[in-house]
Backbone as CSV, one residue per row, in Angstrom:
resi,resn,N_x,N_y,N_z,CA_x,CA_y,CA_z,C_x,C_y,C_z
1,UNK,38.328,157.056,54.843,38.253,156.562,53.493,37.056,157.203,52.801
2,UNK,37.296,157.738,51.848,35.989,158.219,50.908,35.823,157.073,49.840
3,UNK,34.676,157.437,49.994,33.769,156.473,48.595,33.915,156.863,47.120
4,UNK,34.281,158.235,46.586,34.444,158.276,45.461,36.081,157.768,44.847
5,UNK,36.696,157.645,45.863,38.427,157.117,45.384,38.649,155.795,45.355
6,UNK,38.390,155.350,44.384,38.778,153.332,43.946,39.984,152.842,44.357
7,UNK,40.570,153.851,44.343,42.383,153.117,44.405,42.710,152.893,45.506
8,UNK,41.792,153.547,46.487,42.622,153.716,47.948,41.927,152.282,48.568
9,UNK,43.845,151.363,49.244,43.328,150.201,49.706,42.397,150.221,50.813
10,UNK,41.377,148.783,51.094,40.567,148.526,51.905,41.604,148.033,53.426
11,UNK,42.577,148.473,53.472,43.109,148.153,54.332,44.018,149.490,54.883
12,UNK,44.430,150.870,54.365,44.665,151.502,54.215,43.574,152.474,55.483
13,UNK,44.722,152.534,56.713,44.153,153.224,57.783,44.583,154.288,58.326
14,UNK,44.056,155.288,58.202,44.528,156.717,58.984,44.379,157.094,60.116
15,UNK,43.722,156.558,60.970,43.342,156.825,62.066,44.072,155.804,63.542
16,UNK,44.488,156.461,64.164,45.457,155.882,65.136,44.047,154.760,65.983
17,UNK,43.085,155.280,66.006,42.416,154.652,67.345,41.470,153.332,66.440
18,UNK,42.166,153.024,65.592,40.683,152.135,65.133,41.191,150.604,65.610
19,UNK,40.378,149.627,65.369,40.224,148.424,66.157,41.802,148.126,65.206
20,UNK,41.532,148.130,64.207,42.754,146.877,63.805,43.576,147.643,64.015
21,UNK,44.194,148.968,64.035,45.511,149.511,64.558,46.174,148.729,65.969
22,UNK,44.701,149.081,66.942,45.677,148.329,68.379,45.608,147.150,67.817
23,UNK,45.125,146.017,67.489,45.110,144.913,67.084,46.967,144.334,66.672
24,UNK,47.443,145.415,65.333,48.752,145.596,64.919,49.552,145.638,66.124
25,UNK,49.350,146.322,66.850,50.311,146.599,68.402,50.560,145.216,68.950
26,UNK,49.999,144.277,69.118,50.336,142.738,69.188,50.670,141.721,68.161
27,UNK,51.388,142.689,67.364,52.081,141.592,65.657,52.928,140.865,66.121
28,UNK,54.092,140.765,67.014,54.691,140.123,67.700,54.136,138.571,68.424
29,UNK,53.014,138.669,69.306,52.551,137.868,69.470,52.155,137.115,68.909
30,UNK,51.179,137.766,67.961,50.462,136.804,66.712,51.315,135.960,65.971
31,UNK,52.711,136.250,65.601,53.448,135.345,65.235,54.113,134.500,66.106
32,UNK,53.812,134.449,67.377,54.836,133.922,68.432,53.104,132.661,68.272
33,UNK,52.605,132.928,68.246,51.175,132.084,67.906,51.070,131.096,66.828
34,UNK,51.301,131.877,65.713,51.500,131.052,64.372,52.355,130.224,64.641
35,UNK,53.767,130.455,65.046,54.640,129.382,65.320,54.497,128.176,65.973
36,UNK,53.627,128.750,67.588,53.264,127.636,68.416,52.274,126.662,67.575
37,UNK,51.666,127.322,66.867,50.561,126.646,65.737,51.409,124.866,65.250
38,UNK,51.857,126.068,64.376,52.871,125.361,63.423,53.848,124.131,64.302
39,UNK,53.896,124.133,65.346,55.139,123.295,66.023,53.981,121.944,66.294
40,UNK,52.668,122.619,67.001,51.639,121.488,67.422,50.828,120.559,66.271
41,UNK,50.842,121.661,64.945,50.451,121.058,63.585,51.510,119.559,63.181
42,UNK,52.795,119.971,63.510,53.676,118.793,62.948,53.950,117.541,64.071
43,UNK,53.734,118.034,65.418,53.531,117.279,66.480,52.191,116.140,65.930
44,UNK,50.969,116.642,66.407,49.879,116.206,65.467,50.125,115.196,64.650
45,UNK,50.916,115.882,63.593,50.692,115.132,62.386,51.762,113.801,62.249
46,UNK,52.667,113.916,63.457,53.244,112.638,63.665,52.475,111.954,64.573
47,UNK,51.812,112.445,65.171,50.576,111.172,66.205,49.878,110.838,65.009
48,UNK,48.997,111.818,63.926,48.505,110.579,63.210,48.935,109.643,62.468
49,UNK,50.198,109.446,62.362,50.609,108.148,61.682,50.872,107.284,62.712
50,UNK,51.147,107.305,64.222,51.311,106.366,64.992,50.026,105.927,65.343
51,UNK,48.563,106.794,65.645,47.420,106.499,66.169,47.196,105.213,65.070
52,UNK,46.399,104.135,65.748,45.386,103.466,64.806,44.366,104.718,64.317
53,UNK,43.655,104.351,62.902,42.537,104.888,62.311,41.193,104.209,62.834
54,UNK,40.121,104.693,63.134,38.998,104.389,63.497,39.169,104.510,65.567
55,UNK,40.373,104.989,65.939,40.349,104.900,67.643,39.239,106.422,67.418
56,UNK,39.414,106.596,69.110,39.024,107.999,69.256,40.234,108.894,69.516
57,UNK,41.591,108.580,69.603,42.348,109.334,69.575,42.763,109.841,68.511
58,UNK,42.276,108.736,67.319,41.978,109.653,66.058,41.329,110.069,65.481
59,UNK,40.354,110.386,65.950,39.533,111.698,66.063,39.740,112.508,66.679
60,UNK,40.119,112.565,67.656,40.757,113.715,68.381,41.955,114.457,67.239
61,UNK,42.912,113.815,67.353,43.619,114.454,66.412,43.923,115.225,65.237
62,UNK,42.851,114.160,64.249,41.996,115.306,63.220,41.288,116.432,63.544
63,UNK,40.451,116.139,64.856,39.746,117.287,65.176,40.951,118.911,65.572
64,UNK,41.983,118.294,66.453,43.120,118.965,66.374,43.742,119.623,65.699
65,UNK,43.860,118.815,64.664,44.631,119.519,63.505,43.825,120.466,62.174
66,UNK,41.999,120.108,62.403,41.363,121.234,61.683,40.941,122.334,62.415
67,UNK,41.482,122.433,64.255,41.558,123.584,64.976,42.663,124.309,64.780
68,UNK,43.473,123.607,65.000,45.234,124.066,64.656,45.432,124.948,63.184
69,UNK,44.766,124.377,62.028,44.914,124.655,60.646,44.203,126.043,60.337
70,UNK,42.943,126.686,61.435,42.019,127.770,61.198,42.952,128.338,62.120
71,UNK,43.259,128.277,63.642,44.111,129.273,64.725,45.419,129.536,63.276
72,UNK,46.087,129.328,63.092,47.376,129.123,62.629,46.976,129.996,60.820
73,UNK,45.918,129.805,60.107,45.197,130.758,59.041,45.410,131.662,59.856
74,UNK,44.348,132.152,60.803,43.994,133.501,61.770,45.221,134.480,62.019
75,UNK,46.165,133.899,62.607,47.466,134.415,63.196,48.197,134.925,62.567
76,UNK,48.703,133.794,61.741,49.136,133.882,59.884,48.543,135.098,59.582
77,UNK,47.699,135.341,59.130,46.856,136.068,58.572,46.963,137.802,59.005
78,UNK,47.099,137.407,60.537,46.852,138.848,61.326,48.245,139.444,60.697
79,UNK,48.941,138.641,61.620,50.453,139.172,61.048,50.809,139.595,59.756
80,UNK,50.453,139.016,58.770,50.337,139.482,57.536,50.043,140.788,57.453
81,UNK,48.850,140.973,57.440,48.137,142.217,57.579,48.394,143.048,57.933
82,UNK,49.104,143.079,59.519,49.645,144.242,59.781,50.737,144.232,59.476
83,UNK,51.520,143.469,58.805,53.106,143.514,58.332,53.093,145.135,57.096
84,UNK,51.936,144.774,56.460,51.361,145.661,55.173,50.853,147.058,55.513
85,UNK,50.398,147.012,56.694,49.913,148.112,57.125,51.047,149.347,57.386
């Protein structure tokens, strides 16, 4: 990437060996991830309507589901990315 060309995207890679290329080589997974995400997010989110509020299993659960909500961004995300690439 040169510095004097504005247009050219920040994501826009020529080079076979760079980190996020192999990274792309596991796009497959990353969505086989997002999904598992997504299945434990709605799992989750039916325990918190059965948990009482104030247990510690609900806290756990919240805590769960704002781990679940960043893995599941991340994955999401990867895949994206290299979908574009």
């Amino acid at each position: 990437m040169t510095t004097d060309d504005s247009s050219e995207e920040f994501f826009d890679i020529e080079e076979d060996d760079s980190f996020l290329f192999h990274l792309c080589e596991y796009r497959p997974q990353f969505i086989m991830l997002f999904g598992i995400c997504l299945v434990f997010l709605a799992l989750s989110a039916v325990s918190l309507v059965v948990v009482r509020p104030g247990t510690a299993a609900y806290a756990v659960t919240l805590l769960n589901i704002a781990a679940l909500l960043v893995f599941s961004t991340l994955f999401g995300g990867m895949a994206l990315l290299c979908k574009r690439m």
